[in-house]
C-alpha positions in Angstrom: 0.0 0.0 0.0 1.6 3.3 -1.0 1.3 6.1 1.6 1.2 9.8 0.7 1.5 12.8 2.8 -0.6 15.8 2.0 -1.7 19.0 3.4 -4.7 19.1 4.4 -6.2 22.0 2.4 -5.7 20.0 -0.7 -7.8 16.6 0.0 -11.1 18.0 -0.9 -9.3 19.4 -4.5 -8.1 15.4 -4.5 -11.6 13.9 -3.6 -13.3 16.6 -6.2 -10.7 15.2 -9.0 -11.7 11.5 -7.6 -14.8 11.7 -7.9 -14.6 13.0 -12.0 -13.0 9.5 -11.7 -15.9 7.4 -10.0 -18.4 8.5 -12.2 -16.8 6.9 -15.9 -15.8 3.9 -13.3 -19.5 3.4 -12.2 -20.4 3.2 -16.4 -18.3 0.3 -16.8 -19.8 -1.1 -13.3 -16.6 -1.2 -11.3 -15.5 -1.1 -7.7 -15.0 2.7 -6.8 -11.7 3.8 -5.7 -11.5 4.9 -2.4 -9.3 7.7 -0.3 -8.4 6.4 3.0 -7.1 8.5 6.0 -4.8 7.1 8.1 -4.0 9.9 10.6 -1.9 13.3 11.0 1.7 13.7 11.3 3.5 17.1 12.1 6.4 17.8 10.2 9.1 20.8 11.0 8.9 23.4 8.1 11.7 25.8 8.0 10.9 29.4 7.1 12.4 32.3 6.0 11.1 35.3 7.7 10.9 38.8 6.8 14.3 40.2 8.2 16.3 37.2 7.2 15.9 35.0 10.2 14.4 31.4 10.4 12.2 30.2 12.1 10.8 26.6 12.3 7.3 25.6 12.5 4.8 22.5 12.9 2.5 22.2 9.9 0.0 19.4 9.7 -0.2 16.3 6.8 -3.1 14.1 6.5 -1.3 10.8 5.8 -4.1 8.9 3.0 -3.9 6.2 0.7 -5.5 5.2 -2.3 -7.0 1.8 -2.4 -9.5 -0.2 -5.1 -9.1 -3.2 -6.3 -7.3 -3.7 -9.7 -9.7 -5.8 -11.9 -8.2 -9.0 -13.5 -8.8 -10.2 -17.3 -8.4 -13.9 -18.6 -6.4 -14.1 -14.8 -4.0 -10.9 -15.9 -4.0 -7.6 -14.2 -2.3 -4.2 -14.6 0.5 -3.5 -12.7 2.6 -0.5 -14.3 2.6 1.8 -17.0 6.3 2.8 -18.6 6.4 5.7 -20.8 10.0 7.8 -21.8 10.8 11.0 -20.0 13.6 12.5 -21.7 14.8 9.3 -22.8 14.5 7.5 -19.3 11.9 5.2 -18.4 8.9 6.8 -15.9 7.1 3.9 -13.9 4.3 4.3 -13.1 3.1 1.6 -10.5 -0.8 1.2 -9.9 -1.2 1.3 -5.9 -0.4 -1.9 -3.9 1.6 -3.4 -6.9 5.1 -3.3 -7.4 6.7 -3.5 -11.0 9.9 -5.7 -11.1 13.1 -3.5 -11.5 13.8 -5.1 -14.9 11.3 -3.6 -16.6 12.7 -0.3 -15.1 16.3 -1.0 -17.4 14.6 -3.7 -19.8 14.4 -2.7 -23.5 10.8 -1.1 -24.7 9.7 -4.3 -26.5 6.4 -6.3 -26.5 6.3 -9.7 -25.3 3.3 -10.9 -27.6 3.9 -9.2 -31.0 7.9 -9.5 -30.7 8.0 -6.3 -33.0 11.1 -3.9 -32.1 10.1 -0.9 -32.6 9.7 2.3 -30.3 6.6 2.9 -28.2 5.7 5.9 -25.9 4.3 3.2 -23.6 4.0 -0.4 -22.7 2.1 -1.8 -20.0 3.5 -4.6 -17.5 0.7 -7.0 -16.3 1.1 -9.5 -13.9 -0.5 -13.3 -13.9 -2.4 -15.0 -11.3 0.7 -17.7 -11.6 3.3 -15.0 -10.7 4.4 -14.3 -14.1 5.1 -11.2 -15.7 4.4 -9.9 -19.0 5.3 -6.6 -21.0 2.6 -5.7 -23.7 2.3 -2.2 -26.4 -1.5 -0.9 -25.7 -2.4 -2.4 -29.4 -1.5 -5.5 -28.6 -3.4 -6.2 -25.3 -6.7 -6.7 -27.1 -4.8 -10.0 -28.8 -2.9 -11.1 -25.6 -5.9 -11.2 -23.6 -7.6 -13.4 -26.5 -10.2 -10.7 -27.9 -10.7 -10.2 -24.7 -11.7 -6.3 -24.3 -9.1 -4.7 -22.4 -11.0 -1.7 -22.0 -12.0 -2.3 -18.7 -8.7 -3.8 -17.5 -6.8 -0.1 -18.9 -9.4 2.2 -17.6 -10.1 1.1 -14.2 -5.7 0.6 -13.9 -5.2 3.4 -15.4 -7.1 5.4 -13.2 -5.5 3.9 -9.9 -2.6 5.1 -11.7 -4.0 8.7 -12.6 -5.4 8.5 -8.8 -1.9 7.8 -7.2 -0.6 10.7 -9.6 -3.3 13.1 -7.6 -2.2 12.2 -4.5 1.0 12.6 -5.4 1.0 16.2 -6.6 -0.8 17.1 -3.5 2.1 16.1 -1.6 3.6 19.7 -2.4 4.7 18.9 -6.6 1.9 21.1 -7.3 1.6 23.2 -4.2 -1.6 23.6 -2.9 -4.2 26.5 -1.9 -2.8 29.5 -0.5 -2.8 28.8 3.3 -0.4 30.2 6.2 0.3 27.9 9.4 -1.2 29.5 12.3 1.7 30.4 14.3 3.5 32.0 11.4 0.8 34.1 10.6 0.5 35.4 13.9 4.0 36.2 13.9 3.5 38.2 11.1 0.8 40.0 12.6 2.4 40.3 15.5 5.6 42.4 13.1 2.7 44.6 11.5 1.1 45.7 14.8 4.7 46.5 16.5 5.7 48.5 13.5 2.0 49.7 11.9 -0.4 49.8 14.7 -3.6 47.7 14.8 -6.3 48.4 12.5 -9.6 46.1 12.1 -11.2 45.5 8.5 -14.7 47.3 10.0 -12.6 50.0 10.7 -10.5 50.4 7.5 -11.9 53.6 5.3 -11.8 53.9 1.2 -8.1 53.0 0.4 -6.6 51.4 3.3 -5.5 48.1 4.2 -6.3 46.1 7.4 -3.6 44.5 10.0 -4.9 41.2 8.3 -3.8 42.3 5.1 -1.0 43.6 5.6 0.2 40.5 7.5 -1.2 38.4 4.7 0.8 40.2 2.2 4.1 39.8 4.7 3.7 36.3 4.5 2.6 36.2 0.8 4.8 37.8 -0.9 4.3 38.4 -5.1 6.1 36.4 -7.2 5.7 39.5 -10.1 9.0 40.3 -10.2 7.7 44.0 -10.4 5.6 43.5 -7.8 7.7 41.8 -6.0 10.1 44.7 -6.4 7.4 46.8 -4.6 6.9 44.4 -1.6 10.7 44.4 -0.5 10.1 48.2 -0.6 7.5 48.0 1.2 9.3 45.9 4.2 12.7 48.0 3.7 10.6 51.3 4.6 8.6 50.0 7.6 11.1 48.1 8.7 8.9 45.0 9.1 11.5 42.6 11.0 11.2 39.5 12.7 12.0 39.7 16.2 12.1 37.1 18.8 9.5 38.9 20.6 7.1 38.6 17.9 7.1 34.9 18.6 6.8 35.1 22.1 4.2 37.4 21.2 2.4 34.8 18.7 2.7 32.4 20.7 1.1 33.3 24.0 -2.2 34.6 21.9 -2.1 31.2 19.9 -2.3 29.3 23.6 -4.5 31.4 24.9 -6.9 31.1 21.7 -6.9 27.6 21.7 -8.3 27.3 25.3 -11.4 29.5 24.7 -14.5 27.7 25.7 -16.4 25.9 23.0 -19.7 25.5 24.8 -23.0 27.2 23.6 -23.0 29.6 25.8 -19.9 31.4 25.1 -19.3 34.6 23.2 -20.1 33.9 19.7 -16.7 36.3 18.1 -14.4 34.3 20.9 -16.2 31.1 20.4 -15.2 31.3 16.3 -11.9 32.8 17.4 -11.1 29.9 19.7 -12.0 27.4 16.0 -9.8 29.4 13.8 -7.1 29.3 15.9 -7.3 25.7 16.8 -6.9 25.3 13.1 -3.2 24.1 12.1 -3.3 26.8 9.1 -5.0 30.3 8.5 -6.7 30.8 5.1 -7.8 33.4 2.9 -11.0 33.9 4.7 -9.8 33.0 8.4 -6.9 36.1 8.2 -8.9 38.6 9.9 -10.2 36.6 12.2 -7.1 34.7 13.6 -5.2 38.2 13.3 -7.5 39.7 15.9 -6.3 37.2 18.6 -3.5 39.3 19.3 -5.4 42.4 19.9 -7.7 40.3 22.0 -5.4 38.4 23.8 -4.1 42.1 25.0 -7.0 43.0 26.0 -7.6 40.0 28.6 -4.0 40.5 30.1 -4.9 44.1 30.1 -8.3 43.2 31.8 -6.6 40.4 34.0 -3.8 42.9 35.4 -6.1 45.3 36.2 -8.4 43.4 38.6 -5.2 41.7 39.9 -4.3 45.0 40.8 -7.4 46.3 42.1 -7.8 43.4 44.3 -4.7 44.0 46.2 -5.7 45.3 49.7 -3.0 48.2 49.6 -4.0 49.2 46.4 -6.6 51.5 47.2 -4.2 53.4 50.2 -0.8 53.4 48.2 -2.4 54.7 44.9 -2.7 58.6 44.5 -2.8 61.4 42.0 0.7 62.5 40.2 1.5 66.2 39.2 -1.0 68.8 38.4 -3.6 69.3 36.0 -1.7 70.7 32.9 1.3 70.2 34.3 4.2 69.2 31.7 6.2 66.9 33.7 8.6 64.0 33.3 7.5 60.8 34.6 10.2 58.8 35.4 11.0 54.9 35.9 6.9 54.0 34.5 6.4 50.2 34.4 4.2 49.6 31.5 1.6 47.6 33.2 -0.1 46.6 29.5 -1.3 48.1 26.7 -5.0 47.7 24.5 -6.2 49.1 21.7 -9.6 51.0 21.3 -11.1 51.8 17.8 -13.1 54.6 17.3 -14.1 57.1 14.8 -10.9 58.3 13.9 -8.9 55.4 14.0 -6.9 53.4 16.4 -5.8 54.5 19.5 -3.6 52.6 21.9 -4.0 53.2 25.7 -0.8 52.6 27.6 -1.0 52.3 31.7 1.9 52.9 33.4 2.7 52.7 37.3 5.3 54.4 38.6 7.5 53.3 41.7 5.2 53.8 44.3 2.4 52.3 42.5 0.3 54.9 41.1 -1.5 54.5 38.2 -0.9 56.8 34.9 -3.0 56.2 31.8 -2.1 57.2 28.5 -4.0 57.0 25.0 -1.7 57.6 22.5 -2.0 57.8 18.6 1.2 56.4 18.7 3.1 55.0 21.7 6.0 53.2 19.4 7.5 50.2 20.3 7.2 49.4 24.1 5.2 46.3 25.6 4.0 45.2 28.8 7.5 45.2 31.8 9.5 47.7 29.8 10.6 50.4 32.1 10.6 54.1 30.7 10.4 57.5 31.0 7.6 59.8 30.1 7.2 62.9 29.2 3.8 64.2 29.2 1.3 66.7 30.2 -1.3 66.0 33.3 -4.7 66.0 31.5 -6.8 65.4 34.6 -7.2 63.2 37.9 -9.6 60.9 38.0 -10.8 57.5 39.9 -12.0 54.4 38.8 -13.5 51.9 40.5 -12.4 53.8 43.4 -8.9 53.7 42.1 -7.1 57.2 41.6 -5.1 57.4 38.4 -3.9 60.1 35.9 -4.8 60.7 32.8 -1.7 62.0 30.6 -1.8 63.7 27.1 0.6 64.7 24.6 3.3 62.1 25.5 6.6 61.1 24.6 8.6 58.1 25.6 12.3 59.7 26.5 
C-alpha cells in the first residue's frame, strides 16, 4: 500500500478530482476507488522570515492512501505503466503493486507481438501464476484473447492517474494558499509592532487592514515588479522578525486555543477559539485569527487590572501624580499593558503605566511606538486630569513622549 503525505487543504481538490474519476468507473460497473485516511503527522517546516531570520514551525499532513481493487482479465492484471521521460523510463506503478526493477532498465519491446520498434508506452501486467508480462496498448486486445481490455486499462489506469493526484498534492503542485497558524500570527504580531492595529470594520476607502498587511508579509508576489514593490514596502517599515514577535504569537495562539467551546460562550471568541485551533489560517480565516492578538491584549490588560485592584494596599498606596496641565517627566513607569480602542478616527492605543510607588498613569496615544508590557521608561507628558475608577485614583496624561 503506497502512503502519501498531504496538506490538508488539498484533499477536498483530491476527492473533487476523484470523484470526476468514480463516475466513468461506475459506467463500466466497477468497484469505486476509495481515499483512505490514516491519521496526522507534524512535520518541521523551516521558514524564512521577513528580516532574514528562520524560524521553524509544525504544519499538519493528512497521511491517505488510495485503495481499489485492480480488476483482472483472462487471470492478468495491470500492474505499471512505462512511458520515456527524456529518454529514461517513468514507472508508473498502480497502488499496492510493485513492477519488477527489470522492466525499469529492460528494452521497450512487447512480449506478444515480438515487434522492435519504439513505443511511448507499454504496459506490464502480472499473472495469477506470478508471471510477468510486458505488452504495447495495441497489442493487449490480442494477448488477452479478444478479450476487451477496456475495462482492464481504464479502471488501472485510473488507480494510476489516482496515485498521480495524491502525489502532486504532496507539495509537486503546491496547494491553496494557506499560512500555518503560528506563522501568521508572527506576522501579525511584526505589522502591529511596527503599523499599529487596524480592524477591517474599521479600514476607510483605500486602506489596508492589519490582516492584510500580514497576509501580504507572508505572501509575498512572485511579479517580479511587484515583487520589487513588496521588498520596498518591508525596507521602509522596517517589518522585522523579532524574537518577541514569537513570544508574542505564541502566548495569543495558547490562549486562543483554550477558549471555551460551549453554547454559551461569546459567539466572536467562540469562532476565534475554532480558527485558531486550526493548524493553518486561510484566505478567509486572516482577519479573524489576526484579531487574537489584539484580543489576547485585552484580557492581560483586563486580568492585570483586577489583579491589581484586588490588592488590599491598592486602594491606600495609589494617588494622583503632578498637576492638571502640568508638563512633567515621569520617570522609571512600568508599563503595566497596553489595548487598543477603535473609534471614529482610528486606532488609539491606551498605555498604563505605574510608577515606583504604585500609582496608576494612563495614557491614549495615537502612537506609543515600540514598548510592551515590563519595559521600564520614562515619560514625558502633560497631566490631562485626575480621576478615579472603581475607586482607584489614576492620571490621565496627554501629549506624550517616551524619553
Amino acid at each position: 500500500m503506497s502512503m502519501f503525505k498531504i496538506h490538508p487543504a488539498n484533499l477536498d481538490d483530491l476527492r473533487e478530482k476523484l470523484e470526476k474519476m468514480q463516475r466513468r468507473a461506475r459506467k463500466l460497473s466497477v468497484a469505486p476507488i476509495v481515499v483512505v485516511e490514516h491519521g496526522v503527522e507534524m512535520v518541521d517546516v523551516k521558514r524564512e522570515m521577513p528580516g532574514g531570520a528562520y524560524q521553524t514551525f509544525q504544519e499538519p499532513r493528512l497521511l491517505i492512501s488510495v485503495e481499489g481493487d485492480a480488476p483482472k482479465l483472462a487471470g492478468w492484471a495491470l500492474v505499471a505503466k512505462v512511458e520515456w521521460l527524456c529518454e529514461e523510463r517513468l514507472v508508473s506503478c498502480v497502488p499496492g503493486q510493485e513492477c519488477p526493477v527489470e522492466y525499469r532498465t529492460g528494452d521497450f519491446g512487447c512480449d506478444h507481438c515480438k515487434t522492435d520498434r519504439r513505443r511511448n508506452a507499454v504496459f506490464v501486467l502480472r499473472h495469477d501464476d506470478g508471471r510477468h508480462v510486458q505488452v504495447g496498448r495495441n497489442c493487449i486486445c490480442d494477448f488477452l484473447g479478444g478479450v476487451d481490455p477496456e475495462m482492464l486499462l481504464a479502471r488501472g489506469e485510473r488507480l494510476l492517474l489516482a496515485a498521480e493526484e495524491a502525489r502532486e498534492c504532496e507539495g509537486g503542485r503546491g496547494y491553496p494558499i494557506t499560512v500555518g497558524t503560528l506563522e501568521y500570527l508572527c506576522a501579525t504580531s511584526i505589522c502591529v509592532r511596527r503599523l499599529g492595529w487596524l480592524a477591517r470594520g474599521k479600514c476607510m476607502e483605500g486602506e489596508l487592514s492589519t490582516s492584510d498587511h500580514a497576509w501580504d508579509l507572508i505572501n509575498p508576489p512572485l511579479d517580479r515588479g511587484a515583487a520589487r514593490g513588496w521588498e520596498a514596502w518591508v525596507e521602509n517599515n522596517r517589518l522585522e522578525f523579532e524574537d518577541r514577535d514569537r513570544k508574542a504569537a505564541e502566548a495569543a495562539l495558547e490562549w486562543a486555543q483554550s477558549l471555551p467551546v460551549d453554547d454559551d460562550s461569546d459567539g466572536y471568541l467562540y469562532n476565534l477559539g475554532v480558527a485558531c485551533r486550526a493548524d493553518y489560517v486561510t484566505f478567509r480565516t486572516r482577519g479573524l485569527v489576526a484579531s487574537a492578538l489584539t484580543a489576547h491584549l485585552r484580557e492581560l490588560g483586563r486580568l492585570e487590572e483586577l489583579k491589581q485592584r484586588r490588592e488590599e494596599d491598592a486602594k491606600k498606596a495609589r494617588g494622583w501624580v503632578g498637576e492638571v496641565k502640568q508638563r512633567m517627566d515621569f520617570e522609571n513607569l512600568t508599563v503595566k499593558y497596553t489595548r487598543y480602542i477603535e473609534g471614529r478616527w482610528g486606532t488609539t492605543t491606551l498605555v498604563v503605566f505605574e510608577d515606583e510607588p504604585g500609582n496608576w498613569i494612563k495614557w491614549f496615544a495615537s502612537d506609543p511606538g515600540e514598548i510592551e508590557a515590563g519595559d521600564v521608561v520614562t515619560l514625558k507628558a502633560t497631566v490631562k486630569e485626575h480621576g478615579e475608577y472603581k475607586g482607584v485614583k489614576e492620571t490621565v496624561v496627554t501629549r506624550g513622549k517616551i524619553q
